[in-house]
VOGU-3710 file (C-alpha; in Angstrom, 3 decimals, decimal comma):
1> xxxxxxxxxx> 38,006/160,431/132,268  38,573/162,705/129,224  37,820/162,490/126,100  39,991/162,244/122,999  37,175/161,760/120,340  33,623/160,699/120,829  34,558/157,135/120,888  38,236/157,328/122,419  38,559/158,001/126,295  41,810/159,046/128,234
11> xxxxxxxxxx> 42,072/156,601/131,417  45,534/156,738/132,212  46,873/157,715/135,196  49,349/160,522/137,184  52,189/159,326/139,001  53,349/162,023/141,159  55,497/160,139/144,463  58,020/158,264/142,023  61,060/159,342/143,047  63,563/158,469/139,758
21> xxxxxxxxxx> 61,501/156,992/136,637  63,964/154,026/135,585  65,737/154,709/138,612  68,158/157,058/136,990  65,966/160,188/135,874  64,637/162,896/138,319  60,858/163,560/137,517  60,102/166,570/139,861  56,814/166,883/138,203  56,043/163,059/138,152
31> xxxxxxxxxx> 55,167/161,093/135,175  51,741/159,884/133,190  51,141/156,415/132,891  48,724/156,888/129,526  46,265/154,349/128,543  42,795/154,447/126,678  39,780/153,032/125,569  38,112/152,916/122,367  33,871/152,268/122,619  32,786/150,385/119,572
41> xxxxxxxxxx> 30,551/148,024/119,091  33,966/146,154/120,343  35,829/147,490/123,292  39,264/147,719/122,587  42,258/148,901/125,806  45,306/150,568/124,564  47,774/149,019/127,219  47,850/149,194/131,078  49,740/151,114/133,317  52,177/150,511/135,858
51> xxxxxxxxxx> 51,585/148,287/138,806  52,274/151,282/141,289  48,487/152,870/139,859  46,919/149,509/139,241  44,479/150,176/141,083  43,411/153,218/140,312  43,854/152,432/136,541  41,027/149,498/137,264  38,633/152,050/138,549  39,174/154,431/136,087
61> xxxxxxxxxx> 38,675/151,795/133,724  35,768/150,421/135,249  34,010/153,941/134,813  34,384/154,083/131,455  33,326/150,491/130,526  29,816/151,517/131,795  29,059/147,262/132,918  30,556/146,089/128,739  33,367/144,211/128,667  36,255/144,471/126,847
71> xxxxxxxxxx> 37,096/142,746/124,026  40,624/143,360/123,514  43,468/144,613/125,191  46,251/146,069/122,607  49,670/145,513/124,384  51,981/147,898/122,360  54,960/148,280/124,679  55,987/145,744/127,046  57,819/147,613/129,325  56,786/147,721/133,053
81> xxxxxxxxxx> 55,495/151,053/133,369  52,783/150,066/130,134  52,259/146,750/130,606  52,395/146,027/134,677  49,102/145,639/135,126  48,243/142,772/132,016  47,713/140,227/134,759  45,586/141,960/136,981  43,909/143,174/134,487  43,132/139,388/132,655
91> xxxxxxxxxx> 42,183/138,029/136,376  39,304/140,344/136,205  38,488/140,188/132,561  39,705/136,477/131,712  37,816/136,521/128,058  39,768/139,334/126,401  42,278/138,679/123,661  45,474/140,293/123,914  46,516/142,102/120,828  50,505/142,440/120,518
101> xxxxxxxxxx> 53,234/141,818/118,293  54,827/138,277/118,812  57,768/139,473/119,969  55,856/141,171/122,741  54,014/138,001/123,473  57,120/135,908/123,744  58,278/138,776/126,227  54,889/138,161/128,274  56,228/135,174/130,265  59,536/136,616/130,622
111> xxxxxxxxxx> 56,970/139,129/133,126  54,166/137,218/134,370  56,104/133,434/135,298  52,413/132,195/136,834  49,855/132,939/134,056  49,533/131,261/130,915  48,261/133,944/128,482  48,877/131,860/125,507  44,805/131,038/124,722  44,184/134,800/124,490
121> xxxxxxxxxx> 47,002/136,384/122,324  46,659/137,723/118,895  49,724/138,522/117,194  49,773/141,038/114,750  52,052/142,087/112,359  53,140/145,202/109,949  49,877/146,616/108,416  47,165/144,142/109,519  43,961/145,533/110,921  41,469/145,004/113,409
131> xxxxxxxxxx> 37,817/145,941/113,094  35,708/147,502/116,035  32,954/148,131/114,777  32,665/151,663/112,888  37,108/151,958/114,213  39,276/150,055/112,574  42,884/149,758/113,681  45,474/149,607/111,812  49,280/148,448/113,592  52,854/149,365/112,539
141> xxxxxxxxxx> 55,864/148,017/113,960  58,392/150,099/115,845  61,376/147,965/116,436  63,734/149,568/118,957  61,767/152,754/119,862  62,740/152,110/122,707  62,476/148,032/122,803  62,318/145,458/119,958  58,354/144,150/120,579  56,971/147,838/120,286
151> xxxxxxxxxx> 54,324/148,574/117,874  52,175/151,773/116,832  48,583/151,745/116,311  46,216/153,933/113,869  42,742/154,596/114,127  41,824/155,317/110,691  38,387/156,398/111,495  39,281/159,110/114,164  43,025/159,586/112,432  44,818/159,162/115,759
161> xxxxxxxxxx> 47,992/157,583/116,455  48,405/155,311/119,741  52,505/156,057/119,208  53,230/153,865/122,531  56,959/156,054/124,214  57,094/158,238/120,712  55,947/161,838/121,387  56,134/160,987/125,644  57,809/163,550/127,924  58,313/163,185/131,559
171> xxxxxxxxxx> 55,918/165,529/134,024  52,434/164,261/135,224  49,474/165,412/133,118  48,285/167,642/136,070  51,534/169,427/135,575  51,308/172,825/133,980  54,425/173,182/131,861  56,215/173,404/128,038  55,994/170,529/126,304  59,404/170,810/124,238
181> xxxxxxxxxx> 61,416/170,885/127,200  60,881/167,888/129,038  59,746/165,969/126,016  63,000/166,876/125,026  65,304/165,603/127,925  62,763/161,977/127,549  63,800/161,762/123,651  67,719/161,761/124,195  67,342/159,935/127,242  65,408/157,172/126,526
191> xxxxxxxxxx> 65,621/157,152/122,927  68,310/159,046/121,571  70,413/155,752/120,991  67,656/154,652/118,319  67,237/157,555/115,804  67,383/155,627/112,820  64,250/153,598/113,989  62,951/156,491/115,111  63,459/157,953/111,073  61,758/154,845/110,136
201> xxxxxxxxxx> 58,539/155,099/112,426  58,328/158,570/110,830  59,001/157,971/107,753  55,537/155,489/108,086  53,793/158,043/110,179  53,610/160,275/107,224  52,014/158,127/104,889  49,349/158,090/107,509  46,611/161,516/108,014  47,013/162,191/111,948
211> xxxxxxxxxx> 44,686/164,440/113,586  45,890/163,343/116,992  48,766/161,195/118,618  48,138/159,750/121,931  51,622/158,466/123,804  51,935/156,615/126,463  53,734/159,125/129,236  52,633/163,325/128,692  50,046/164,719/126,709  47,608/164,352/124,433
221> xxxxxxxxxx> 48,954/166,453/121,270  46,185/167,824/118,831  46,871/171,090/118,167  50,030/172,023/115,834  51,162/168,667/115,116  53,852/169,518/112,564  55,817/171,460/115,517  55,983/168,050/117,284  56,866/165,679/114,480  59,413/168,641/113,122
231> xxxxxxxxxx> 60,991/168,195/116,253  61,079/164,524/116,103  62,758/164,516/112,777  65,759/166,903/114,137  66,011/165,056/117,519  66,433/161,715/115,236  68,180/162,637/112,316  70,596/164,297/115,061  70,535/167,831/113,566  70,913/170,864/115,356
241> xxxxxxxxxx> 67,907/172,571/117,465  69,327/175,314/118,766  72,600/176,833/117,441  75,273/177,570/120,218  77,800/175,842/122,205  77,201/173,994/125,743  80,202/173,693/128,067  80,059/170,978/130,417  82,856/170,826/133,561  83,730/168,171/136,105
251> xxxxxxxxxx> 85,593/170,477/138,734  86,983/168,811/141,839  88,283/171,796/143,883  87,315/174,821/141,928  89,500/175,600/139,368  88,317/173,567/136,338  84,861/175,596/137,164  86,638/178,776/136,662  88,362/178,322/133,645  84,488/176,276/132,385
261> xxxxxxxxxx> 83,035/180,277/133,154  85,847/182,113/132,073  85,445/180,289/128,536  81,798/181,128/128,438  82,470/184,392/128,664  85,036/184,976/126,364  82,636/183,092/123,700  79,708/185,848/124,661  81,732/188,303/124,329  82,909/187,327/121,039
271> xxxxxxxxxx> 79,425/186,396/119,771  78,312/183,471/120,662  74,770/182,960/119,748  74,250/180,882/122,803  76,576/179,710/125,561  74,878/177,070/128,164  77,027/176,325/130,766  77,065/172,827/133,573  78,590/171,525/136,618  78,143/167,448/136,047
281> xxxxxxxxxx> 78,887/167,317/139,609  75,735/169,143/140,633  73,440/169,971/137,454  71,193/166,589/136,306  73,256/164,374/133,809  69,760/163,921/132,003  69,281/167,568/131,026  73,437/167,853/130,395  73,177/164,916/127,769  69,755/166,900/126,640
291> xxxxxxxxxx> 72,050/169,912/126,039  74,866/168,140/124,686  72,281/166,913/121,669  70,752/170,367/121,645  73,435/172,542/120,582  75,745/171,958/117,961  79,036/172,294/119,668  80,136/171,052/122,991  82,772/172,183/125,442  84,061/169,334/127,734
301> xxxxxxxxxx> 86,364/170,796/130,993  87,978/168,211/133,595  89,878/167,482/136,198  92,371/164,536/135,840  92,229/161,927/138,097  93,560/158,669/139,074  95,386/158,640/135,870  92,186/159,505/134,047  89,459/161,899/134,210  86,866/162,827/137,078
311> xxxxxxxxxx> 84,397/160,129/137,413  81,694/162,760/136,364  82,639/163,252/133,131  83,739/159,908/132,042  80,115/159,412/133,053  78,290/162,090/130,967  81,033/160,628/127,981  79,670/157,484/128,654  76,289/158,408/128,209  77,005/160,239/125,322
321> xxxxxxxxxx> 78,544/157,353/123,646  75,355/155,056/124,233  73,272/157,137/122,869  74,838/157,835/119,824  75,579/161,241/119,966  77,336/162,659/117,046  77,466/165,291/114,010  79,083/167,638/116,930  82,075/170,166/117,206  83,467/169,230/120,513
331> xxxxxxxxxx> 86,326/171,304/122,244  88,857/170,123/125,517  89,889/171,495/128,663  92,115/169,771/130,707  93,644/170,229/134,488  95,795/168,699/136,244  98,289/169,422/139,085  101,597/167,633/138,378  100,477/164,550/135,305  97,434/166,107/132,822
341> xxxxxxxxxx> 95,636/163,348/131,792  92,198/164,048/131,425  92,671/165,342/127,830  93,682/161,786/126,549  90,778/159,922/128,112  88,029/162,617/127,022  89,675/162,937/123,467  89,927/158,326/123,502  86,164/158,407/124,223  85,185/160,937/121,997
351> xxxxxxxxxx> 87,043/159,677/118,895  84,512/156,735/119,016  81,393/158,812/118,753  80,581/159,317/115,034  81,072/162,426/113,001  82,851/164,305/115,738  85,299/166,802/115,273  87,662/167,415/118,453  88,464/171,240/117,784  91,957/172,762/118,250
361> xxxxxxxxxx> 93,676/173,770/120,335  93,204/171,128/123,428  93,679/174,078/126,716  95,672/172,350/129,627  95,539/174,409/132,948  97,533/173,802/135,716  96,049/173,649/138,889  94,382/177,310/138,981  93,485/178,566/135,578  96,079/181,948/135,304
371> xxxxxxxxxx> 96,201/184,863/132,877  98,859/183,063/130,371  95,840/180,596/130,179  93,924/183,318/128,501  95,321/182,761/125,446  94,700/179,320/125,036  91,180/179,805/126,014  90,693/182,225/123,146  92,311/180,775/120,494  89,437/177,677/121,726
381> xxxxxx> 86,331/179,807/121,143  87,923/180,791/118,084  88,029/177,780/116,626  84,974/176,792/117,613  83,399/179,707/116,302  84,810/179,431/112,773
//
């Protein structure tokens, strides 16, 4: 059990055998499930954890309640992962009210079809409060970051934020690593679609003096607070991090790969502040689409195929386009044997992301990239770095 403040305990819980969190994103440092208690004269829970650590969660939580009992449980996020464990947690502790946004408590039998939890639900809407005692807590909605029902709460005695999936990153707790980076690759992944919510949770977090923010998945932040929330406000505003250019290739046999490297290095050579290059075939699609937000110009290289483009990259397009990427240079390479294709299909998808600017020329290889290709490669990284 650790502490947060005198009053506020850590009791969440390390997850480190999942394989994929939402079945779709490798975690090869596992995940936090975070959840906490505040110790008032009334005990308040700030949500469960997933039903995989129920059990744990229980004894954890047991510890810390000392023999009280707890008089609410806030439900901020009703998402599996947060709020798997509500009905084991009312079997045991049947007198608790549940504190949640309606929304969230219309959700509730939507995930538990046997229990009735309508006698103990509180809803709570923008600004009310709740009194503990000597804590009293103040909620904020927080539509769509990442689900409709989701609300923030404040402790305006101890100034901390419960900011439910805002501020997360994937990696367990026990994990010893930089926050940025896998906080980074859980923003555009789970959020990135929602940035103007996003703006609008921040825009009410600053009104608000935070000492400490307490999400539900990584850690505890205390220290430096404005280097977190800074980075919020680019990843959601979709500015630019990190100024370069990140080339990402679908290659079937080889040769879209080559011409993918060969452009990098032109670019370096020509002064590229930064040139990141990936294989979607082999390098995480999470941490491309990270990259792809990242930088602010984008290289896309493909094979055509089947009259289109390599599955690969119509995938990482697709991701692109439902999250909502945009503000972004973006440059083509195309291959194709005997009918180039993949051009038209990239360029199609990418005219329907917002703000972006599909750089000329579009570089068509045939087959093998060759030395007349050279040309065509260069006159690309010029462009792009104009």
């Amino acid at each position: 059990m650790t502490e947060v403040t005198k009053d506020i305990k850590y009791i969440g819980v390390d997850d480190t055998d999942l394989d994929l969190f939402e079945s779709q994103y490798i975690i090869p440092n596992g995940i936090s499930y975070n959840s906490y208690i505040i110790l008032d004269e009334k005990v308040a829970v700030m949500d469960t954890v997933d039903s995989r650590k129920t059990s744990e969660w229980l004894d954890r939580l047991s510890a810390a309640l000392d023999g009280r009992q707890p008089d609410y449980l806030v439900v901020q996020h009703m998402e599996p992962d947060h709020a798997g464990s509500i009905a084991v947690f009312m079997e045991r502790y049947p007198k608790t009210k549940i504190v949640a946004s309606a929304r969230a408590i219309q959700m509730m039998p939507q995930f538990f079809e046997d229990v009735d939890f309508s006698a103990n639900t509180v809803a709570v809407a923008e600004g009310e409060t709740l009194s503990l005692g000597a804590h009293t807590l103040q909620f904020f909605a927080a539509p769509m970051v990442h689900w409709p029902e989701v609300i923030v709460t404040y402790d305006q005695t101890d100034k901390v934020l419960f900011s439910a999936d805002g501020f997360g990153k994937f990696g367990a707790l026990a994990a010893d690593e930089e926050w940025a980076c896998e906080a980074r690759r859980y923003y555009f992944n789970i959020c990135g679609k929602y940035g103007a919510q996003v703006q609008a949770l921040l825009k009410k977090a600053a009104t608000l003096d935070i000492e400490c923010i307490c999400p539900l998945h990584g850690p505890i932040l205390k220290e430096n607070l404005g280097y977190y929330i800074g980075l919020y406000d680019t990843w959601s505003s979709y500015g630019v991090e990190t100024e370069g250019i990140f080339i990402a290739y679908a290659s079937i046999h080889g040769g879209t790969a080559v011409a993918a490297h060969k452009l990098a290095e032109i670019l370096r050579a020509k002064g590229a502040p930064k040139v990141s290059v990936a294989d979607l075939s082999r390098d995480d699609m999470a941490e491309a689409v990270e990259d792809a937000f990242r930088m602010d110009r984008l290289v896309v290289a493909a094979a055509s195929y089947d009259g289109g483009v390599f599955p690969v990259m119509h995938d990482f397009l697709h991701h692109l386009q439902i999250k909502s990427y945009q503000k972004r240079k973006v440059g083509i390479v195309e291959n194709g044997s005997w009918a180039p294709c993949a051009a038209r299909v990239m360029r199609s998808m990418l005219e329907t992301m917002k703000d972006v600017e599909i750089v000329e020329p579009v570089v068509t290889i045939r087959s093998r990239m060759k030395q007349a290709d050279i040309p065509a490669l260069e006159a690309l990284a010029d462009a792009l770095l104009k």
